[in-house]
VEXTOR-438583 format. One record per atom (N, C-alpha, C, O, CB): x, z, y. Coordinates in pm, whole numbers, plus 32768, in hexadecimal, padded with zeros to 4 digits. Glycine has a CB too. Layout:
XZY
...
***
This chain:
667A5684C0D1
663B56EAC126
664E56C3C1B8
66BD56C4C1EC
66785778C10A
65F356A8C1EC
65EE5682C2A4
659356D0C2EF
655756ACC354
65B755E3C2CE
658A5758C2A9
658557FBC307
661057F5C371
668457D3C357
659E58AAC280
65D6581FC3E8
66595848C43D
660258E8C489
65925908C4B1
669457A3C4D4
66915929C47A
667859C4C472
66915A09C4F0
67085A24C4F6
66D05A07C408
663E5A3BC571
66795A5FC5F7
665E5AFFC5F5
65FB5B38C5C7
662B5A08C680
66D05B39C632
66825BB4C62F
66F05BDDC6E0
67645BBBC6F9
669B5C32C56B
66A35C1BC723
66C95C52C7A8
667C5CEFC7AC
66085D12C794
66905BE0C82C
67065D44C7DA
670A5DD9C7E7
67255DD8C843
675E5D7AC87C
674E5E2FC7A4
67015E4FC878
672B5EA6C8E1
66D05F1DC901
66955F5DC8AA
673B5E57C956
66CB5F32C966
66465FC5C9CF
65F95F5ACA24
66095EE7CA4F
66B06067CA72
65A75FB3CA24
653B5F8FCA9C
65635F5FCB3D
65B25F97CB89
64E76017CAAF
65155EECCB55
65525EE1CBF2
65A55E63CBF6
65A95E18CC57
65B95F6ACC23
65ED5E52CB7A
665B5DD0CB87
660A5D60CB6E
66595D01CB71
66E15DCDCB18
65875D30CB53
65735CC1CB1C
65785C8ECA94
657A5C15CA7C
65AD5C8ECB4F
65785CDECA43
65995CBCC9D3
653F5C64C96C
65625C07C924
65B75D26C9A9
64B85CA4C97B
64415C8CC95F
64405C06C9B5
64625BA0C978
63DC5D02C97E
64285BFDCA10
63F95B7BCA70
64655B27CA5A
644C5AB3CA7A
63E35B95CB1C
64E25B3BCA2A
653B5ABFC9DA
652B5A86C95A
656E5A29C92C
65B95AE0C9C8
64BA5AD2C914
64A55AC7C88B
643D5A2CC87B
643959C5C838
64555B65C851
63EC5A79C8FB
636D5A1BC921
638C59A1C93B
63695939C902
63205A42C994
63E459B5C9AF
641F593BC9CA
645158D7C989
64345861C99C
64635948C9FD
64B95912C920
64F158B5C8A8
648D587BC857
64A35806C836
654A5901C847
640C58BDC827
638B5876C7D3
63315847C803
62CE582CC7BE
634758B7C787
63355826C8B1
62DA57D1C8EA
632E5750C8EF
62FF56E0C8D9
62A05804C977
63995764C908
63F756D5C908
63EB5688C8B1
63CD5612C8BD
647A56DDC904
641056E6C814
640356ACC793
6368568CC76B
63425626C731
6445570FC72D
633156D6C788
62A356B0C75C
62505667C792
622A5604C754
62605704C74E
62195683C81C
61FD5644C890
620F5594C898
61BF5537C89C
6258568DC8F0
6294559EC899
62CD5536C917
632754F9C87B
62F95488C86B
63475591C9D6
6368550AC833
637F54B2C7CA
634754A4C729
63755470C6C3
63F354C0C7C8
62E454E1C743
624154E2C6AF
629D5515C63A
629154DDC5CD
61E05409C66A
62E15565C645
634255DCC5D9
62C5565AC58D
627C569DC5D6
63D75655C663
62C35666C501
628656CCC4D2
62E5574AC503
635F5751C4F1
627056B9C437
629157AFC547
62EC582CC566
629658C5C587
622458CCC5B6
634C57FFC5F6
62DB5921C569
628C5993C5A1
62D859F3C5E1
634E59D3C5ED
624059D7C53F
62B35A6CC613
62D05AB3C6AD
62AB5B32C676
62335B4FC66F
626C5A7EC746
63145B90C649
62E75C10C64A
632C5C97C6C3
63835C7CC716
63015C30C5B1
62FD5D05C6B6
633E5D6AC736
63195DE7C704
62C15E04C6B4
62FC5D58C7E0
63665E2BC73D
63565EC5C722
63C65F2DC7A0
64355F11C7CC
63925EDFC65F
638A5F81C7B3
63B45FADC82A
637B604DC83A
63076071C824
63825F44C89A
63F260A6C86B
63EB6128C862
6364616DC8A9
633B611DC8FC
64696156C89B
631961D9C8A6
62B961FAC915
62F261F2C97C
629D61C5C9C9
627D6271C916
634461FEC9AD
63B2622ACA25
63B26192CA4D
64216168CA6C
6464627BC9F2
635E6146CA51
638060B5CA58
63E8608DCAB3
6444604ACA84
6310606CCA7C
63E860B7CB55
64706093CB76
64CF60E8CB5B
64A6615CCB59
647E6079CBEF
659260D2CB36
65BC6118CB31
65C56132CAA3
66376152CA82
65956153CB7D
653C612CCA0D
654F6126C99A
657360CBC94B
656D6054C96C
650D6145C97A
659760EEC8E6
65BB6085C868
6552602AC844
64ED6043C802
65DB60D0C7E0
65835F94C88D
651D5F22C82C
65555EB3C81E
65B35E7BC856
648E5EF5C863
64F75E93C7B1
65565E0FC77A
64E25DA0C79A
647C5DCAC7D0
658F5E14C6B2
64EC5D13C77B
64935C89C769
64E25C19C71A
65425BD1C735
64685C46C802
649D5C28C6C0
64D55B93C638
64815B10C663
64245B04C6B2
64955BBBC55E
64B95ABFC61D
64845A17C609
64BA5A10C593
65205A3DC55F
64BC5990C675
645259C4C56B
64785973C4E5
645E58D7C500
63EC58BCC526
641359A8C45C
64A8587FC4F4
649A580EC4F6
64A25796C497
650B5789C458
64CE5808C538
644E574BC487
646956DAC3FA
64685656C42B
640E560FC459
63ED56DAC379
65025641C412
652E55C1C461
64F25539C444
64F954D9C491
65BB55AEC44F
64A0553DC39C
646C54C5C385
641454D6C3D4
63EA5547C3EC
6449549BC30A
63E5546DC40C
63965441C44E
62F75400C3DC
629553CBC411
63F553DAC4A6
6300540FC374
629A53F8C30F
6250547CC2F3
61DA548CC2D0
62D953BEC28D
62B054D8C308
6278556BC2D0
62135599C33D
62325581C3B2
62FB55EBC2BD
61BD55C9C32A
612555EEC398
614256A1C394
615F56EAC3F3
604C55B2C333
613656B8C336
6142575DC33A
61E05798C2F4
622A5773C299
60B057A2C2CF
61E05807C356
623B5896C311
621C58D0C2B7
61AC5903C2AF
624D5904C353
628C58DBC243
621A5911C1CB
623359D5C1D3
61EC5A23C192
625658B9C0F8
62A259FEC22D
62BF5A7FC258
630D5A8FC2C8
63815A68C2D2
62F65AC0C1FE
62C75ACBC323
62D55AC1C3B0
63285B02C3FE
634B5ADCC46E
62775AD7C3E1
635D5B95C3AE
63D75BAEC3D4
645F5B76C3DA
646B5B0FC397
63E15BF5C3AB
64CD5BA0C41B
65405B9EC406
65A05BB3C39C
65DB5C1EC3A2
65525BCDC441
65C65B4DC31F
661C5B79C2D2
66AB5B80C2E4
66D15B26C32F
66085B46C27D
66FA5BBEC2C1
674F5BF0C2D1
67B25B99C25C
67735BA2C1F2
67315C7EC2D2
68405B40C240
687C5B3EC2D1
68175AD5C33E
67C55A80C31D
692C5AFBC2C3
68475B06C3DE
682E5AA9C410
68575A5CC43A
68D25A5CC435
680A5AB0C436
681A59EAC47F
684E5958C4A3
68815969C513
68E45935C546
67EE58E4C4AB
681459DCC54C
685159EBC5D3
68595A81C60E
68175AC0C5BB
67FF5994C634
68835ADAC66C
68B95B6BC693
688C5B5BC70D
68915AE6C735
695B5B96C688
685A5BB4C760
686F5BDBC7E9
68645C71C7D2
68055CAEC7A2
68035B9AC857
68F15CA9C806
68CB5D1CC81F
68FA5D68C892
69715D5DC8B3
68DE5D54C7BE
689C5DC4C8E0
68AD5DF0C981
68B15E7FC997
688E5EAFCA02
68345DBCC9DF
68E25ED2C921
68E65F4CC926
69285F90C90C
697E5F3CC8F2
68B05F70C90A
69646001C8F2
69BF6033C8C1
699C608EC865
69F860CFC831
6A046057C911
692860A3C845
68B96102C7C7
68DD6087C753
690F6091C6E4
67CD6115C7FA
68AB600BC7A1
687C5F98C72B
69005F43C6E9
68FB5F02C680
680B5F18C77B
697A5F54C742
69DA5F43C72B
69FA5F95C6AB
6A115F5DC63F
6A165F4FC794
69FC6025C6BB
6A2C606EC648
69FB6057C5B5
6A2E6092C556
6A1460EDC665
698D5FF6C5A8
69215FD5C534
698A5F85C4FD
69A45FAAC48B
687E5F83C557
69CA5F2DC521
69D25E8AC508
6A2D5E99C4C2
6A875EEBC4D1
69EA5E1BC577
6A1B5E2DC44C
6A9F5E49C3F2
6ACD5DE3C3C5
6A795D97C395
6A945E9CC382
6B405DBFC3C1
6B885D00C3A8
6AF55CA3C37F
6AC35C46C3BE
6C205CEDC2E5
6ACB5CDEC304
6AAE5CB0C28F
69F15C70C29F
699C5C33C25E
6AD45D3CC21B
6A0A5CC4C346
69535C99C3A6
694E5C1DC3BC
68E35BE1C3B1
692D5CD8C454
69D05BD6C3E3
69E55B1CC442
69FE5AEFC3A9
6A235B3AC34F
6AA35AEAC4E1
69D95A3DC39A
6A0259E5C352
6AA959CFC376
6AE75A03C3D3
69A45971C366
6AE1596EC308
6B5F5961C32A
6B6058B3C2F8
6BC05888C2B8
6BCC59DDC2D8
6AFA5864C319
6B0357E4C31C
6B08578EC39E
6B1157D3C404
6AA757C2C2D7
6B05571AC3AE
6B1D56A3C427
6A9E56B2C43F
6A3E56C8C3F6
6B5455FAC409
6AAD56A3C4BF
6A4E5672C532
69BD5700C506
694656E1C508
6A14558FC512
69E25776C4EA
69A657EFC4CD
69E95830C4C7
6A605812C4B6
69675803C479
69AA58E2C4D6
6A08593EC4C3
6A53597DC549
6ACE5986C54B
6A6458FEC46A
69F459B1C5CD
6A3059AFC652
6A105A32C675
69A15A68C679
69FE5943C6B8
6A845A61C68E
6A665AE4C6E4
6A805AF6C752
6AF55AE1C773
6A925B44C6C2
6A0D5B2EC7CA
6A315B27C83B
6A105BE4C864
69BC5C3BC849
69D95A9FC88B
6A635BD9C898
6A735C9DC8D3
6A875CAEC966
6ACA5C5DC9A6
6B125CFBC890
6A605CF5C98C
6A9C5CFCCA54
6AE25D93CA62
6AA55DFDCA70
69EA5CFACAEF
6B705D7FCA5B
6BB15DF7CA74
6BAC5E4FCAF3
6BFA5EACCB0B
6C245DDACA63
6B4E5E2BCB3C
6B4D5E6ECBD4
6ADF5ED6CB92
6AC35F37CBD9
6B115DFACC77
6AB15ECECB35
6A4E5F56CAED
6A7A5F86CA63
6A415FE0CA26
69A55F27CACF
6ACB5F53CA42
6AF35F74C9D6
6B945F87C99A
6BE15F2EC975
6AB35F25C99E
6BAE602DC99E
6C6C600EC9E0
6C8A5FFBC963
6CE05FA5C955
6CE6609CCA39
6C4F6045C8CC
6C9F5FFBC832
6C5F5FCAC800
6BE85FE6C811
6CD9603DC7C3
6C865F5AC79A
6C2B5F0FC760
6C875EA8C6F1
6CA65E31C6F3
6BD55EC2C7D9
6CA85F3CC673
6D175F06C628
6CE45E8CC5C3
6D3B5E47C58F
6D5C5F81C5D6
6C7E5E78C5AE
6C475E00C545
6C4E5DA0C5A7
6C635D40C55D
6BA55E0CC4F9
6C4C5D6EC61B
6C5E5D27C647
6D115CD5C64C
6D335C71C68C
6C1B5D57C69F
6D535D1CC604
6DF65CF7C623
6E085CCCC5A2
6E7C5CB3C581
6E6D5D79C656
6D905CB8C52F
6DA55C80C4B2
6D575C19C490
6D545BE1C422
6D9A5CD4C458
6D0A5BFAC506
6C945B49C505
6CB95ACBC51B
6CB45A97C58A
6C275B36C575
6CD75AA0C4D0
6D0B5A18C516
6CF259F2C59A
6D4B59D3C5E9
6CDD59ADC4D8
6C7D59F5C5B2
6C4B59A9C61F
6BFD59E0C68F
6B8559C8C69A
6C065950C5EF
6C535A41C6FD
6C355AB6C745
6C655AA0C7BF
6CDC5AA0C7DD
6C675B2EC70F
6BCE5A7FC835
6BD55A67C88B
6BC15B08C8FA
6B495B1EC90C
6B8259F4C883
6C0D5B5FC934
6C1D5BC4C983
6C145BAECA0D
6C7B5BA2CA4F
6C865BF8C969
6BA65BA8CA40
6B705B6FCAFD
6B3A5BF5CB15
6B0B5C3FCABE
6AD35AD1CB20
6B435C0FCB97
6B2E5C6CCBFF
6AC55C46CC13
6AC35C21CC89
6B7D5C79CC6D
6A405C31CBD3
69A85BF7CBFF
69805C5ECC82
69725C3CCCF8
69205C09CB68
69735CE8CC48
69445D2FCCA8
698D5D33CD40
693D5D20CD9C
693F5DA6CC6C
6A055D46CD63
6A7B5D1DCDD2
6A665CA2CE23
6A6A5C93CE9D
6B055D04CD8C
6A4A5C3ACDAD
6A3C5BAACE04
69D05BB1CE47
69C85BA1CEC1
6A335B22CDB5
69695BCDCDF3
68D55BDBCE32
68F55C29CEB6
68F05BE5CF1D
685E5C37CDC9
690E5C94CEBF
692A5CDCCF3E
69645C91CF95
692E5C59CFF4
69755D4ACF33
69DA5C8ECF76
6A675C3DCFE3
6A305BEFD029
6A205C13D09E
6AE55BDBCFA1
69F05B48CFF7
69B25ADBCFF9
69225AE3D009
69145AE4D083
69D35A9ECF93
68ED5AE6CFF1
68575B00D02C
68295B45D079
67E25B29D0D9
68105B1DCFF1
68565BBDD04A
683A5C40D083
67A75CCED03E
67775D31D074
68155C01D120
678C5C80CF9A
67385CE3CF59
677C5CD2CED1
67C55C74CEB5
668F5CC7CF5F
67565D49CE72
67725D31CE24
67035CC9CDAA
672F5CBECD38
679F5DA1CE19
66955C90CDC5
66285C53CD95
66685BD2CDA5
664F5B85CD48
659D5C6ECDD9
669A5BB4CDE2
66D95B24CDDE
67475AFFCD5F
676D5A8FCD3E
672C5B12CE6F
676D5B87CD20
67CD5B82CC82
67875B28CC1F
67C25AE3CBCD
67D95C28CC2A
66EF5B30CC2E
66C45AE1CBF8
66BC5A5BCBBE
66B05A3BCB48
669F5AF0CC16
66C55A0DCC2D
66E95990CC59
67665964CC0D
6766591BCBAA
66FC5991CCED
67E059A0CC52
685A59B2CC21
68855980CBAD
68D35923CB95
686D5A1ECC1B
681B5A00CB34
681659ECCAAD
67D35991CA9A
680E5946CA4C
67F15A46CA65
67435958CAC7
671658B1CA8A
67765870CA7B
67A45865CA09
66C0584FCADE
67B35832CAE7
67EC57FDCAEE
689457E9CA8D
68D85783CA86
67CF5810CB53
68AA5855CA5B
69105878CA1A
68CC582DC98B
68EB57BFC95D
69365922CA23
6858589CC952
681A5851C8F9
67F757CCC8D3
68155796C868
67D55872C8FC
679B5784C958
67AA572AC958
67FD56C9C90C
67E05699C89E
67AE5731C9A5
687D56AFC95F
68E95671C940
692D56A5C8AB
69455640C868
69415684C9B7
694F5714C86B
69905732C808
69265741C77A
69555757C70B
69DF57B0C834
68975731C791
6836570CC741
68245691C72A
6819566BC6B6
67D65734C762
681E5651C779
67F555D5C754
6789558FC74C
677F5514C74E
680E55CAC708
671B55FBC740
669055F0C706
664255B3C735
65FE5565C6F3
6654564BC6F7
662B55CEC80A
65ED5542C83E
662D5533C884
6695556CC8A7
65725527C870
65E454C5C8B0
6623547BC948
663B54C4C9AA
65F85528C9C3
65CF541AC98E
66B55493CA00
66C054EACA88
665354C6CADF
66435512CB3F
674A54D4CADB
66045462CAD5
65365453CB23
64D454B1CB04
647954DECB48
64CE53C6CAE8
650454CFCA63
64A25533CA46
64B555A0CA91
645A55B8CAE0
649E5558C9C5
651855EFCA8F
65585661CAB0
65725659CB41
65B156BBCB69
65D25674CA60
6558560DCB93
653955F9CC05
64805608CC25
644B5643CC84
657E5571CC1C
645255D7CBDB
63AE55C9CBEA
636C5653CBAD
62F85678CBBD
636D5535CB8B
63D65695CB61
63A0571FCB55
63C65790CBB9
637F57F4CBBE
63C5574ECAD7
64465782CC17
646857D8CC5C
641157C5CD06
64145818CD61
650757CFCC4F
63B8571DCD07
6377573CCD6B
62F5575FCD46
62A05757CD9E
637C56E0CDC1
62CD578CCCC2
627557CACC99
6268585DCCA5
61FD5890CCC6
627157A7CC35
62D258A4CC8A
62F45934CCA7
63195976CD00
634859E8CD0A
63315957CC75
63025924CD45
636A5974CDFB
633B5938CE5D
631A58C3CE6B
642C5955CE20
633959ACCEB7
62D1598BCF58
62E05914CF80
62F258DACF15
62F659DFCFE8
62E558C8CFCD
62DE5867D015
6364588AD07E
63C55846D09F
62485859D050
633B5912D0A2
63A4592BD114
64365926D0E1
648E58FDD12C
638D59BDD159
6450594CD069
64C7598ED04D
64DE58FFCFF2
655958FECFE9
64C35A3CD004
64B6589ECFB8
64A3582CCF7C
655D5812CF78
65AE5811CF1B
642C57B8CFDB
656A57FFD01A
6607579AD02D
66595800D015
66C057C7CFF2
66375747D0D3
66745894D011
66CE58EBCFC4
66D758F5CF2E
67395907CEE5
66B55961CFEA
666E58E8CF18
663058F2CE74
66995867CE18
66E9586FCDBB
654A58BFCE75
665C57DBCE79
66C25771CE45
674C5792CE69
679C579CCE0C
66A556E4CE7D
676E57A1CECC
682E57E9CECD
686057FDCE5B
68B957D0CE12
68515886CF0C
67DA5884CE5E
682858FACDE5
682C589CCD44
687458B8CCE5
67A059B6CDCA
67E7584CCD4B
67B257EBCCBF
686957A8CCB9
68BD57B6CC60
66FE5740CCF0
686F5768CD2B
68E7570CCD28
697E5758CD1C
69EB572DCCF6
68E056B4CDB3
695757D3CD4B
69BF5823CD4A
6A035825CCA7
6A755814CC7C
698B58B0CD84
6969584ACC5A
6993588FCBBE
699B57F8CB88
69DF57ECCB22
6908590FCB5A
69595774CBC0
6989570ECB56
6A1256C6CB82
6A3A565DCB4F
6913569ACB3E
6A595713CBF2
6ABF56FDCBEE
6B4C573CCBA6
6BBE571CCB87
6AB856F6CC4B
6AF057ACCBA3
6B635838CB52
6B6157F4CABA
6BC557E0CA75
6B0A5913CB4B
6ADA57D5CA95
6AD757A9C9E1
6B1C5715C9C9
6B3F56E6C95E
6A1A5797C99C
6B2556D8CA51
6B625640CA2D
6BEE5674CA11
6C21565AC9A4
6B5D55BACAB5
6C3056BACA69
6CC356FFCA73
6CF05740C9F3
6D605731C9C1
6CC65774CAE4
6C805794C9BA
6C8C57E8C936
6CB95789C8ED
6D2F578AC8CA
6C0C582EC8F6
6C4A5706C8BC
6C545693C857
6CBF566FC85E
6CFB5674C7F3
6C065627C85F
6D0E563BC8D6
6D8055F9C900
6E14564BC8A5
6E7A5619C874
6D7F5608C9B7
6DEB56C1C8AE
6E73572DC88A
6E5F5742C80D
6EBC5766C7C5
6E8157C7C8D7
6DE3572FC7DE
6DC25727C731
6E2656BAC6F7
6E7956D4C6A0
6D0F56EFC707
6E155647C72E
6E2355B2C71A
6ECC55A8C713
6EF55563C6B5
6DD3554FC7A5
6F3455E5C76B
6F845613C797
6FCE5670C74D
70495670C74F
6F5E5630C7EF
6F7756D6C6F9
6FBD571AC6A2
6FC956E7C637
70205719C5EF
6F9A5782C690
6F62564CC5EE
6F64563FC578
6FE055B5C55B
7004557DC4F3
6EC5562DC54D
700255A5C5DA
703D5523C5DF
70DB555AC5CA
71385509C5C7
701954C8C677
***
């Protein structure tokens, strides 16, 4: 099976959706990956409950998705809320190598007890940094590529560069890369302490 399973939560306003995109233009786009892009999102669009999946098929022979949602466990977690937090339950993340990642930002989310039973649980202040350091919170975005990026595996750091000057102004371009380098520095660090615990 070379399905890989993304699913990103949160409310309206954080990007969540436009990280979804991002991850299946990289993969699809820019390294010829079978993949699909789903979303759903409260009326209340900013401020409400929405989610955006990928499905991805790492062979590179496979042309189509044969079901386009998100199965559950997944390969991969983002979650940015504290509604979507309360959903999640051990048994949502994989518990194999080089899969199986959960990423949460405690600056929105004060409990988040399934997270203290995942193997592999990365806890960043996305929303905080974005502020602190940039100075919006739309720049969290970035952040998380980049996190992804690196702890996926899936494409190249060119791709994922050639998609983020696809999605973002021109003006804001050289914050946008920061924020990129920021999170593929946090996920190199994560790997490092993985590597570290198994040794």
């Amino acid at each position: 099976m070379t399905r890989y399973e993304i699913r990103v939560v949160g409310f309206g306003g954080q990007g969540v959706i436009t990280l979804s995109k991002m991850i299946i233009m990289a993969s699809s786009i820019y390294e010829g990956l079978a993949a699909t892009q789903t979303e759903a999102y409260s009326a209340a669009a900013r401020g409400g409950k929405c989610w955006g999946e990928v499905v991805i098929d790492l062979d590179k022979n496979i042309e189509y998705i044969d079901y386009p949602k998100a199965l559950k466990p997944y390969d991969f977690l983002i979650v940015l809320s504290e509604e979507s937090a309360n959903g999640v339950k051990v048994d949502f993340v994989k518990n194999e190598e080089n899969t199986g990642f959960l990423i949460w930002d405690p600056s929105t989310i004060k409990k988040f007890r399934a997270a203290k039973k995942i193997n592999k649980v990365l806890g960043i202040p996305i929303q905080k940094l974005a502020v602190e350091k940039f100075g919006n919170i739309v720049f969290g975005n970035s952040i998380l590529f980049g996190i992804f990026t690196i702890l996926s595996g899936i494409f190249s750091e060119e791709s994922a560069l050639e998609t983020l000057r696809k999605f973002v102004p021109n003006s804001t371009l050289d914050k946008n890369l920061e924020a990129f380098e920021l999170g593929k520095q946090e996920a190199m660090n994560f790997l490092n302490q993985i590597k570290e615990e198994n040794n």
